[in-house]
C-alpha positions in Angstrom: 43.2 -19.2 108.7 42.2 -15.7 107.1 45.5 -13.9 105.5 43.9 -10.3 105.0 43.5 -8.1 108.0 40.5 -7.1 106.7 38.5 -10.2 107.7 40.9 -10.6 111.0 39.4 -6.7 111.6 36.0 -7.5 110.3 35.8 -10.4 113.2 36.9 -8.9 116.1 34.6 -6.0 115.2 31.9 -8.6 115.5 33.1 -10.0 118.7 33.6 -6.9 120.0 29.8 -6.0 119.0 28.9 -9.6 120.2 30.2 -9.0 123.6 29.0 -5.2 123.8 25.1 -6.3 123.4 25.5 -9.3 125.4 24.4 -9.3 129.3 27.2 -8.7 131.5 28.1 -5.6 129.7 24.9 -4.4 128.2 23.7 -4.6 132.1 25.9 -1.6 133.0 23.5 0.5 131.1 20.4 -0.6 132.9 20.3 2.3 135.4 17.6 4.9 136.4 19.1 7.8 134.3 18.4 9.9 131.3 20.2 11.1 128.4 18.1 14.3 127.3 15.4 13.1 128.9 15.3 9.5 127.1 16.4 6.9 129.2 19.8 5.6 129.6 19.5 2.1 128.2 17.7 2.7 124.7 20.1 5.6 124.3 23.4 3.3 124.6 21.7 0.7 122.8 21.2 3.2 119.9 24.3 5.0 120.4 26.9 1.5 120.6 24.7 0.3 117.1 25.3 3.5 115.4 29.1 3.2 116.3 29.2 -0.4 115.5 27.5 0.2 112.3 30.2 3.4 111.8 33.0 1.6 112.5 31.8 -1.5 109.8 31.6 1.1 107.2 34.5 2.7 107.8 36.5 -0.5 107.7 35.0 -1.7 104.6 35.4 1.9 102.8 38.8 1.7 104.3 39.8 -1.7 102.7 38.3 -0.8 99.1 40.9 2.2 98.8 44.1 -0.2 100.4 46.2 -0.6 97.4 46.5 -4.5 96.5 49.2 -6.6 97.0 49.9 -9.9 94.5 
């Protein structure tokens, strides 16, 4: 189905971010706790999106530079 593993990269990345800010694992982080003195669920929420969004850029930076194959 998709022949670069780019793409094949690019969609588990989104699965992976699909699952991580669905329910049964975004429930882990609803706890009475604080990060610094913000609470515990907004600061994973913020701090999984700015990896998620990190890890996107990376790959696509990553795949620009890979040398092309014909």
């Amino acid at each position: 189905m998709f022949k670069e593993i780019g793409v094949q990269r690019l969609v588990a990345l989104f699965v992976g971010g699909w699952l991580l800010f669905n329910f049964p694992l975004l429930g882990l982080w609803d706890v009475d706790a604080t990060v610094l003195g913000v609470p515990l669920f907004p600061a994973a929420l913020f701090i999984l999106w700015g990896l998620l969004i990190a890890a996107v850029a990376w790959l696509m930076e990553r795949s620009q530079q890979a040398p092309q194959d014909d």
